[in-house]
PyMOL commands that place a pseudoatom at each C-alpha (Angstrom):
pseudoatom trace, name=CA, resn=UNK, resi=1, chain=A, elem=C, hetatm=0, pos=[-3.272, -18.756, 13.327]
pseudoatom trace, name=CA, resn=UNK, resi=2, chain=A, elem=C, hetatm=0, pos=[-4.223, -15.502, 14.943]
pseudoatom trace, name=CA, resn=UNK, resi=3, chain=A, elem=C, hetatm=0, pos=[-7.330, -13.982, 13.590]
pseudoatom trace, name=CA, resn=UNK, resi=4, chain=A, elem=C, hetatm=0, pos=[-5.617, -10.628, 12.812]
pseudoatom trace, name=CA, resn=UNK, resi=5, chain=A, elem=C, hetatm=0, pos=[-2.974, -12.906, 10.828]
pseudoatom trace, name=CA, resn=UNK, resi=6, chain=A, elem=C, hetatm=0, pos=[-5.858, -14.083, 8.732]
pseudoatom trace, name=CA, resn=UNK, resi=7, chain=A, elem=C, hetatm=0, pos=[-6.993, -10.824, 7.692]
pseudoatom trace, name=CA, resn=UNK, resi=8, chain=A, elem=C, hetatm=0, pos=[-3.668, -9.448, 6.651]
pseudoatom trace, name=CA, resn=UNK, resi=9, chain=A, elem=C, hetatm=0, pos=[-3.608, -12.696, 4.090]
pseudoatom trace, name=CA, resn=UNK, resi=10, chain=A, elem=C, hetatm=0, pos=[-6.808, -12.673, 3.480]
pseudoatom trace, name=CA, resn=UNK, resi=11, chain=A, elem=C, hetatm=0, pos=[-6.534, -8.830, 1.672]
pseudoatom trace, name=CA, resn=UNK, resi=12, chain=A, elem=C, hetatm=0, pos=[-3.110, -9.342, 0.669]
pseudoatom trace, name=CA, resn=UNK, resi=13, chain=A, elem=C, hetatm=0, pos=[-3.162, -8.739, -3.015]
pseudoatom trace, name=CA, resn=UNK, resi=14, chain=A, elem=C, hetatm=0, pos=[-5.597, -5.650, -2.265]
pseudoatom trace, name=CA, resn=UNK, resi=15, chain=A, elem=C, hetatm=0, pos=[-2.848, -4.174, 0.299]
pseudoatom trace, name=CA, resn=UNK, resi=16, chain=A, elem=C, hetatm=0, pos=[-0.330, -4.819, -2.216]
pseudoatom trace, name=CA, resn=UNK, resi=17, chain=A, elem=C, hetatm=0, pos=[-1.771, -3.066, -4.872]
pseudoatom trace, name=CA, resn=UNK, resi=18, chain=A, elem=C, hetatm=0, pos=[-2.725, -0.388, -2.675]
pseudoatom trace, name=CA, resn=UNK, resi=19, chain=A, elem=C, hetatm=0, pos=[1.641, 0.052, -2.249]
pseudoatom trace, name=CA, resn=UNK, resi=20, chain=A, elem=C, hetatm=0, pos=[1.796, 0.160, -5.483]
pseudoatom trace, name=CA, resn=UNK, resi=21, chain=A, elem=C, hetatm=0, pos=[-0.429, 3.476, -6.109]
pseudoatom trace, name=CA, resn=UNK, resi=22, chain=A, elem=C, hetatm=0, pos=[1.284, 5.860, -7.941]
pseudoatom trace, name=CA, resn=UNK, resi=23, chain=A, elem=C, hetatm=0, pos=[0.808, 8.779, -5.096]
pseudoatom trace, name=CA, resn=UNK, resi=24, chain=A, elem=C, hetatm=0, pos=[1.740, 6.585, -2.475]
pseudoatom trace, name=CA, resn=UNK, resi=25, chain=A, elem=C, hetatm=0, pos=[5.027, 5.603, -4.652]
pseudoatom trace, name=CA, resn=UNK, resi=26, chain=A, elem=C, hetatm=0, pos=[5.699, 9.184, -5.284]
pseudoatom trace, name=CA, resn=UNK, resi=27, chain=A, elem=C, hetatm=0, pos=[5.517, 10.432, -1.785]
pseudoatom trace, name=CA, resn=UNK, resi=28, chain=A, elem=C, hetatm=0, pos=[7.434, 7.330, -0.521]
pseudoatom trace, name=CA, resn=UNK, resi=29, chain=A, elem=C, hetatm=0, pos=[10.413, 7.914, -2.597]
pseudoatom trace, name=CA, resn=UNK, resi=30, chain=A, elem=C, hetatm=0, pos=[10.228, 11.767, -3.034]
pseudoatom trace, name=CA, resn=UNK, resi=31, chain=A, elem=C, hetatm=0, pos=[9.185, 12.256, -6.632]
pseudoatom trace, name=CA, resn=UNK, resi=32, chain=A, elem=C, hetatm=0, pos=[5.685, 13.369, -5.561]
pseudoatom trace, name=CA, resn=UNK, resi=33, chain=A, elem=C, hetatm=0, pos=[5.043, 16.822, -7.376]
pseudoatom trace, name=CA, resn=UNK, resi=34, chain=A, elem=C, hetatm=0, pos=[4.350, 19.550, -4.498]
pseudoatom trace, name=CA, resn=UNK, resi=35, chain=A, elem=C, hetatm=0, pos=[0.962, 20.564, -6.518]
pseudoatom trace, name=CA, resn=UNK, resi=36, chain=A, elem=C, hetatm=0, pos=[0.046, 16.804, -5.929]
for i in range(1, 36): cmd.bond("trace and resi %d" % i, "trace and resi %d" % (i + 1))
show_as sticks, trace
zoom trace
């Protein structure tokens, strides 16, 4: 397996969680207040 390949599953729960940040969600799908 490619080293990069590791790392990706290696911090896969941490990247995950990181998606599911309420900013990020709310400037993904447009719900993101402006003063945010």
């Amino acid at each position: 397996m490619a080293f990069t390949s590791e790392l990706w599953r290696s911090i896969e729960p941490i990247y995950a969680a990181i998606l599911r940040h309420p900013f990020l969600r709310g400037l993904t799908d447009g719900s993101l207040p402006r003063e945010s």
